[in-house]
N, C-alpha and C positions, 0 to 999 in steps of 0.2 A: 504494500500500500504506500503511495507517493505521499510526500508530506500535507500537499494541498486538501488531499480525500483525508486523513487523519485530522486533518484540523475541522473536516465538514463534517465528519461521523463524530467526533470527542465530542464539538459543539451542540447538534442534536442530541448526543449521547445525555450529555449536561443538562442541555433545554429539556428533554422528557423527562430524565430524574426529578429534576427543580420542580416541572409541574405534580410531580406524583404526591413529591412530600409535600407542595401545600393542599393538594386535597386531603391528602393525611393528616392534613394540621388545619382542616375547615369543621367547621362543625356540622355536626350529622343531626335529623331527627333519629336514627336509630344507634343506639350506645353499640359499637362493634370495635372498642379497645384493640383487640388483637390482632385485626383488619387490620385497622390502620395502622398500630406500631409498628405489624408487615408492608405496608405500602411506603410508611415514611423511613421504613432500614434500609428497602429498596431503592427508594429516592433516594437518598444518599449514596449508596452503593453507585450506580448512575452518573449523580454528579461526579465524586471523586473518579472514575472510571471517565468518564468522558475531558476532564481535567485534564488529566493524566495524557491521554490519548492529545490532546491539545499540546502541550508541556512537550511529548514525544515526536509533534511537528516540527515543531521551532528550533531553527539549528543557531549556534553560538548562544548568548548570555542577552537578555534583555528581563528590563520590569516583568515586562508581560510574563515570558517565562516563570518569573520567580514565581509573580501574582498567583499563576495559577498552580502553580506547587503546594505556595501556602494553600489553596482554596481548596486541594485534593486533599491535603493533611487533614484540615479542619474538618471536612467530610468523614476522613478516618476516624475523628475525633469523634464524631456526631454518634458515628455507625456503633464505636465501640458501648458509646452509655447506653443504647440498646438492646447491645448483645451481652455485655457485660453482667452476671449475676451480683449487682449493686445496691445499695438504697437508693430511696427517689433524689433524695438529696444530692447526693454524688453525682449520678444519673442529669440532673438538671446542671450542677454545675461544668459537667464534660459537655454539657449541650452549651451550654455560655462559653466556653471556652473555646468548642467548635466554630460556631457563629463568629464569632469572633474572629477567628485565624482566617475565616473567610471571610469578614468584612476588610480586615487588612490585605489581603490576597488580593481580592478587589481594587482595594484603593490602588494598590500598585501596576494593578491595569490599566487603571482607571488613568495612571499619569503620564503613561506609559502612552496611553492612547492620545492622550492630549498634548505632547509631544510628536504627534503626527503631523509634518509639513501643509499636507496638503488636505484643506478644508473640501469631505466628499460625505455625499448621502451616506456610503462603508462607513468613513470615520464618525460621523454622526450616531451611527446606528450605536457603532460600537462604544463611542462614550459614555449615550444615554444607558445602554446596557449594561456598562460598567457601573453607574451610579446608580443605577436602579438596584443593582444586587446588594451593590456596599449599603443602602439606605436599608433594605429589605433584609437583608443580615442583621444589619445594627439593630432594630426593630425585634429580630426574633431573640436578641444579647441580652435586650434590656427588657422584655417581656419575660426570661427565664430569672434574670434578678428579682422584678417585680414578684414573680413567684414563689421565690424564697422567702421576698418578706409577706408569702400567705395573701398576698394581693390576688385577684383575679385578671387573668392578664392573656387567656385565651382569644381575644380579639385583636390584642395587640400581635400573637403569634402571626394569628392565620393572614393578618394583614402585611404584615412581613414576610410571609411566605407565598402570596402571589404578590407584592412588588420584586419580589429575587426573582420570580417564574417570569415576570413578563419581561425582566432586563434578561436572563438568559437568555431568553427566545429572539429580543433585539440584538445579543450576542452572537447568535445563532443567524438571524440576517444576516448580518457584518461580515461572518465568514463566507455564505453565498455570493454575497455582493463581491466580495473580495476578490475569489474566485473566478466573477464571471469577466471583474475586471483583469486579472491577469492572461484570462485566458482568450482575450479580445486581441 
């Protein structure tokens, strides 16, 4: 697989994770805990996997690259307080801690991208996508603190988690567009 198809497949890869875990993290009229904790390890699993696959594009050393390193770990981060036999406690704070590595991971896309010479519809897509996730991260950071201190803060989640799905998905443009400019 050519670097170009790795950055298109990681990206989708990314983008459909992103969207799993915030339907995993929306709230249901039906209580099915167990669903969803399977649909949001999965999300995760996804993102860091498609991350990864992005990261595996990218030849020499740039933000971006790193960005998305951090953003794969945090993912790892995310996956483990799930699969991990934990307290809630712990469990929340790997999740804070995940979010986190990925709103930094981000940010360093995010500047990475805005260091881009040339102002295009691509580099557009791809900034807004950058700051939509960093926001939608930070949001799911500080909804998992709020919950510590016994706050209710499951809207601040899930609102956090489709603003990261819809900047993936702009992410996920970015790299088509990108694509169809190189390949013009």
């Amino acid at each position: 697989m050519n670097n170009q198809s790795k950055a298109i497949v990681g990206s989708w890869v990314q983008a459909i994770g992103t969207v799993i875990s915030a339907l995993a993290n929306s709230p249901a009229s039906v209580n099915k805990e167990e669903l969803f904790t399977t649909f949001d390890l999965w999300g995760n699993v996804l993102q860091g996997t498609g991350n990864a696959l992005v990261v595996d594009s990218e030849e020499g050393y740039s933000l971006d690259k790193i960005g998305n390193k951090l953003q794969s770990i945090g993912n790892s981060v995310n996956v483990l307080s799930l699969l991990a036999n934990i307290n809630e406690q712990l469990q929340t704070e790997l999740n804070i801690k995940g979010n986190l590595m990925q709103a930094v991971g981000g940010s360093l896309s995010f500047t990475d991208a805005l260091n881009d010479k040339d102002v295009t519809i691509t580099s557009i897509y791809n900034i807004c996508g950058n700051l939509l996730q960093i926001i939608g991260n930070s949001m799911q950071s500080f909804s998992g603190i709020k919950e510590l201190k016994g706050e209710n803060s499951k809207l601040l989640n899930t609102i956090g988690g489709w603003i990261q799905a819809v900047g993936s998905v702009l992410t996920f443009i970015s790299s088509l567009k990108n694509t169809e400019r190189e390949n013009e």
